[in-house]
N, C-alpha and C positions, 0 to 999 in steps of 0.2 A: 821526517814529515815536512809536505812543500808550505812555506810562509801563509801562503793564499789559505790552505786549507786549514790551519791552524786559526787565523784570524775567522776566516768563514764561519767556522765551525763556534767559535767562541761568540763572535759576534749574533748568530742567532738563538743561540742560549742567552746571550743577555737580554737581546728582545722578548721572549718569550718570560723572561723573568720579572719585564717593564721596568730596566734598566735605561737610563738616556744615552745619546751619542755622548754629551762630554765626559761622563762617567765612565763611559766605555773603556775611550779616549784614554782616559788618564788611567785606569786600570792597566791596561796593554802596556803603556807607556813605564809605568813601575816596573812588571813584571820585565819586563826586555832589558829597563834599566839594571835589576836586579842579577839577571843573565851575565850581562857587561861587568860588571862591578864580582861573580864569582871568579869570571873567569882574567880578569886583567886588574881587578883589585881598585880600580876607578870610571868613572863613565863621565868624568867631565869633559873630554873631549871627544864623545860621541854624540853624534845628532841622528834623533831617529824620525824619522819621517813617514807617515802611519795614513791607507783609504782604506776606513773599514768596508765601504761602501764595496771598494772593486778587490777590498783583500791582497792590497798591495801593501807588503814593509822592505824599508829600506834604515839599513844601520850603517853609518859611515863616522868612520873613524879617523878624526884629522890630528896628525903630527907633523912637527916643523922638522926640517933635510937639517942635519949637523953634521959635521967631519968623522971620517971614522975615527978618527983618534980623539974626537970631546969626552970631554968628564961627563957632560950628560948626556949621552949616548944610552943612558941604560934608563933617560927618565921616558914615561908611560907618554908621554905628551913628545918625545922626540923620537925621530930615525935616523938611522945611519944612510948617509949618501947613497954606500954599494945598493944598498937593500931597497930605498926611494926608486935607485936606474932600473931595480928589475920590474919596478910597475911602471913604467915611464924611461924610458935611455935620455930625456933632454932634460932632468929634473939638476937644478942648482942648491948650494948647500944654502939654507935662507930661506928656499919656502915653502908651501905649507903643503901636504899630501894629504887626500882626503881618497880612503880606503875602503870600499865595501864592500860590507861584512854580511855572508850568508848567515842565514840559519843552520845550515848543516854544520857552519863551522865551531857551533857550540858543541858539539856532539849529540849522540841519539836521546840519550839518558835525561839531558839537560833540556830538549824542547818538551821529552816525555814530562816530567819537572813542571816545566813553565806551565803546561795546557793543565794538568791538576791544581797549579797556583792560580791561575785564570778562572778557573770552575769554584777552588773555594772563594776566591777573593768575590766571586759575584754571590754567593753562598752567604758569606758575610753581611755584606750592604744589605742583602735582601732581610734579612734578620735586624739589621740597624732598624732599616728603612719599616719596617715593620712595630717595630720598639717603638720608636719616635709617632708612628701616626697614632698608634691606641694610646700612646702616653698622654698627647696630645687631645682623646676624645674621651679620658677620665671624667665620669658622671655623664656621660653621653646617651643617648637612647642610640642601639645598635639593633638590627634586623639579620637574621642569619637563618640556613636551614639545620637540622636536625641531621648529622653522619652518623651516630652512633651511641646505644645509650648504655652507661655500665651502672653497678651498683652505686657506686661514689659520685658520680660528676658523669653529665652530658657533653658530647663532641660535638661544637657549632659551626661551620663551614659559613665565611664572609660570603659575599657576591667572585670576591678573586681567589675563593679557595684556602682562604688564611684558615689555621684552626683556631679555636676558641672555646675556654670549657666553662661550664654552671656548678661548681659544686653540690653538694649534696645539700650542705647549709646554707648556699643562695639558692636555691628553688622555693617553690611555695608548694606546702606539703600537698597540696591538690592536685601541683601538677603532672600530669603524663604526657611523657614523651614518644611518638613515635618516629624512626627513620622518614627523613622530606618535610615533615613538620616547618614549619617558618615560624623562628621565635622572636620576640621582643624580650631585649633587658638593658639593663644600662653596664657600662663598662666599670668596673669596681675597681681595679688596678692590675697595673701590667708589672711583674715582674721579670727578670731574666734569670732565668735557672739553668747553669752549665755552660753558659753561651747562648744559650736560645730562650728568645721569650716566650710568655707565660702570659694569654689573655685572660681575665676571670672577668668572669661575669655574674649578674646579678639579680634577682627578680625580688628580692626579701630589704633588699637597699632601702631607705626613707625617700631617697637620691629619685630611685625607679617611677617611685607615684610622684614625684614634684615633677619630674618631665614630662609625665603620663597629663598632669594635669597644665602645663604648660600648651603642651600639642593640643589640649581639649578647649581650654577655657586662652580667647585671645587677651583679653583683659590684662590676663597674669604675664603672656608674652609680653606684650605693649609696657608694663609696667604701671598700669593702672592700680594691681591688685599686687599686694607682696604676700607670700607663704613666709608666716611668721618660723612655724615650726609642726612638723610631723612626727607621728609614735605610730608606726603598725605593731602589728600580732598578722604576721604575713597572711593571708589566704582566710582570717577572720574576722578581726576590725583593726582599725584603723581612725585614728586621729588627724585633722589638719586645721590647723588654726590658722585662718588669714585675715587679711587686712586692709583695708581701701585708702586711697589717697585720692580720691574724689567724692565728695559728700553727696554726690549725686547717683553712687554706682554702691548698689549694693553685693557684698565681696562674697555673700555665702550664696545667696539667690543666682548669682553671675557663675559660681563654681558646679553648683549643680545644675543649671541649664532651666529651661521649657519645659514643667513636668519632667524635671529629671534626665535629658536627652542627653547633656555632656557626662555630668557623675556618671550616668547608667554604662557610659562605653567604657569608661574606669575599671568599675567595676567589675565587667565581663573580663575584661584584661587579667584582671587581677581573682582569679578567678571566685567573683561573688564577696569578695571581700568588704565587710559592711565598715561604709566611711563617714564620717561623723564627718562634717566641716564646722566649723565653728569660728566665731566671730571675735577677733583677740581683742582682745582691753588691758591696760594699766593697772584698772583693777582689781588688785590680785582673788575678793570674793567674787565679783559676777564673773572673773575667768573662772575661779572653782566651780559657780554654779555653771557656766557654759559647759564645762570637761565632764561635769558630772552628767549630763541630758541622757536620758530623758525622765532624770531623779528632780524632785521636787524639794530644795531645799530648806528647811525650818530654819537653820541658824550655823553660825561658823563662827570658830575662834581662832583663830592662825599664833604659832609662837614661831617666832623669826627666830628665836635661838635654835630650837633644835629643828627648826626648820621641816613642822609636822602641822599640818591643820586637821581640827576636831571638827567632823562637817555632823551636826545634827537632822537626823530624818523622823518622820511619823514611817511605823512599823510599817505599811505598806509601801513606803521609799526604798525601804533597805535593799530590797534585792535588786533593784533596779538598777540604783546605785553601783552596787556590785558587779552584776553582769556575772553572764555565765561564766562558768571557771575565774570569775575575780578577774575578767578581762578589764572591763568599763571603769573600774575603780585603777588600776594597775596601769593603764593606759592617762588614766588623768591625771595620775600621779606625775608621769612623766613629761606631761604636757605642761601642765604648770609647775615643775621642779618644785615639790611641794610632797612630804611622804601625806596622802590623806586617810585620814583614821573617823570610820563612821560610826557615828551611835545611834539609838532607836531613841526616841524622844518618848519620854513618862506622861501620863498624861494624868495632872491631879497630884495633888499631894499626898508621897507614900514616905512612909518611916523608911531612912537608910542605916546602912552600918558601917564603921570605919573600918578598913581594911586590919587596920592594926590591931583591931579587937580579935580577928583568928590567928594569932601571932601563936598561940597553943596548936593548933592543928594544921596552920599553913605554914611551908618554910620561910625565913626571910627574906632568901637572895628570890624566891616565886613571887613574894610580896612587890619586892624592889622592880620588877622585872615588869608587876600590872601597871604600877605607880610610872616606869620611864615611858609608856605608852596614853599615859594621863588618867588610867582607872587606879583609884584610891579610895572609891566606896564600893560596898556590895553589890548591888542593884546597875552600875555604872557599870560590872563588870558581867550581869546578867544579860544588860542591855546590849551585848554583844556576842553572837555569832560563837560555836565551838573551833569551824573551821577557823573564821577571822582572827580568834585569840592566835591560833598554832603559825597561820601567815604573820600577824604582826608582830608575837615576842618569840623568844629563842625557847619556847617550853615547847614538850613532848604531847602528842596527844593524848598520851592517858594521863598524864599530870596534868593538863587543864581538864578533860572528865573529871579527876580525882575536886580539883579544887573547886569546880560548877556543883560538885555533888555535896559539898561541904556548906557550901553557900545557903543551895535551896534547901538543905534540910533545915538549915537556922533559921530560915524565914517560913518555914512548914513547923517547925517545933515551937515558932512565934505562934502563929496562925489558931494552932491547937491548942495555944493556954488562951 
């Protein structure tokens, strides 16, 4: 294979790969080095002299003229006089022969060799070079189209054709993909798996909606406005608590826009995802009552030991509080790192009973189990929800039927005398 076409041929595979000239450069340069070095065991006395542009290479190999009878006669950096006069008849013992060296003179085998070393070495970099930029735009918002969509994970194609995939558990369960599609998500992290990386992406991130609301709201760019902290429920609610540093700019009003203009683009994004913003405080109750919106709080006791707040509502709070499927409550929970535990507020004064009076017909460790949740009378633990008990202690749900049913009949067997 002639030099020219070797380089040629290499040098426009690296452009297409959007490799630079000095990368090129010095790719070539190793590889040739490496040539030099199988076959003469050193390359310091060779200078290779490289136009990718005209696809010209040149290898010269310089040795100093010694006597045919020297001792170093046999070093890789010397020649013997006889052997100097057949490239030259006027060469003197002393100085220096500079030798060039074909391609051909490696053998066939060996430039075959070099051009597959050439092709992986630019294979490589491009995989570096790949690595480093998405490592680089971790937490990022990324745009891509849709290639291909399987059970587990979607295939995302950059603008330069890089792949990129959304697992199944970064999607939002609403979304569908079709082939061409153009997606938005943020970059969750890159790994390298086998040698090659590994873009993952993300639409279900906390990461996703803070840039979402970054790009919407300038305040938050500028740094007027800080995102305290976020909780989704991907593709159903969603939490964001922010914050102002100007007593002039109000952080929740500025998040959701003009009748709602900036949230509403969120939203569609995120497909319909209902966003609470909310307005953070120090105060650890008016943040519980803010996380709880749009519940109406009676009263709150917070224990900083076990790290649970008892938030009191009138019966028509409860569910509100709660939220479908336990979202609104689970979500606030998160928000203010605070496990919160709701009750129905008594109204009037009723007779209760101490839990340890059905110590005959309830087990203990069921007893112990109302009491670590903070229900220790009867009524306290009527004033709570079937499901609720099953979500907040480790009991079964027919052991909490069993024990509701134990309750109300004591206070019906009251009722009747």
């Amino acid at each position: 294979m002639d030099s020219s076409v070797l380089i040629e041929s290499f040098a426009e595979f690296a452009k297409f790969k959007n490799i630079d000239r000095p990368t090129m450069m010095r790719i070539l340069e190793d590889v040739f080095r490496t040539m030099i070095r199988k076959k003469w065991s050193t390359d310091e006395n060779f200078d290779i002299i490289l136009n990718v542009e005209k696809g010209d290479l040149e290898i010269w190999r310089n040795r100093e003229i010694v006597d045919d009878n020297s001792e170093d006669i046999w070093d890789d950096d010397k020649i013997a006089l006889s052997d100097a006069r057949k490239i030259e008849p006027d060469f003197e013992v002393g100085e220096e022969v500079s030798e060039l060296i074909k391609l051909e003179d490696f053998g066939r085998r060996a430039v075959l060799t070099a051009r597959q070393t050439l092709i992986q070495r630019v294979k490589d970099l491009e995989k570096d070079l790949l690595y480093q930029k998405y490592k680089d735009q971790v937490g990022e918002i990324i745009s891509g189209e849709v290639y291909q969509v399987w059970n587990r994970e979607v295939l995302i194609l950059d603008s330069e054709d890089n792949e990129l995939l959304i697992p199944k558990g970064e999607q939002i369960p609403k979304d569908r993909y079709r082939k061409g599609d153009v997606v938005r998500a943020v970059v969750q992290r890159v790994e390298i798996i086998n040698g090659t990386p590994k873009i993952i992406l993300s639409r279900t991130s906390p990461q996703f909606l803070e840039r979402l609301f970054e790009n919407e709201v300038p305040e938050i760019a500028d740094g007027l406005i800080t995102i305290k902290k976020i909780v989704r429920e991907p593709g159903e609610r969603a939490k964001v608590a922010v914050e102002s540093y100007d007593d002039r700019i109000d952080p929740v009003g500025a998040c959701v826009g003009m009748k709602g203009s900036r949230i509403h683009t969120i939203v569609r994004e995120l497909e319909n995802e209902n966003i609470d913003v909310i307005n953070y405080t120090d105060n650890v109750e008016l943040y519980i009552q803010r996380a709880l919106s749009p519940a109406k709080i009676s009263s709150i006791k917070i224990n900083e030991e076990t790290g649970r707040a008892s938030v009191f509502l009138k019966p028509d709070q409860v569910s509100l509080a709660i939220g479908k499927g336990g979202q609104n409550i689970k979500l606030a929970s998160k928000l203010v790192g605070l496990e919160i535990d709701v009750f129905r507020e008594t109204e009037g004064f009723e007779e209760d009973i101490d839990l340890e009076e059905f110590s005959d017909e309830i087990e203990a460790w069921v007893i112990e189990e109302l009491k670590r949740i903070g229900l220790d009378t009867a009524r306290s633990v009527l004033a709570v929800s079937k499901e609720d008990l099953v979500r907040r202690t480790e009991l079964e749900e027919e052991t909490v039927e069993d024990l509701l049913n134990i309750i109300r009949q004591e206070f019906e067997s009251e009722e009747n005398n």
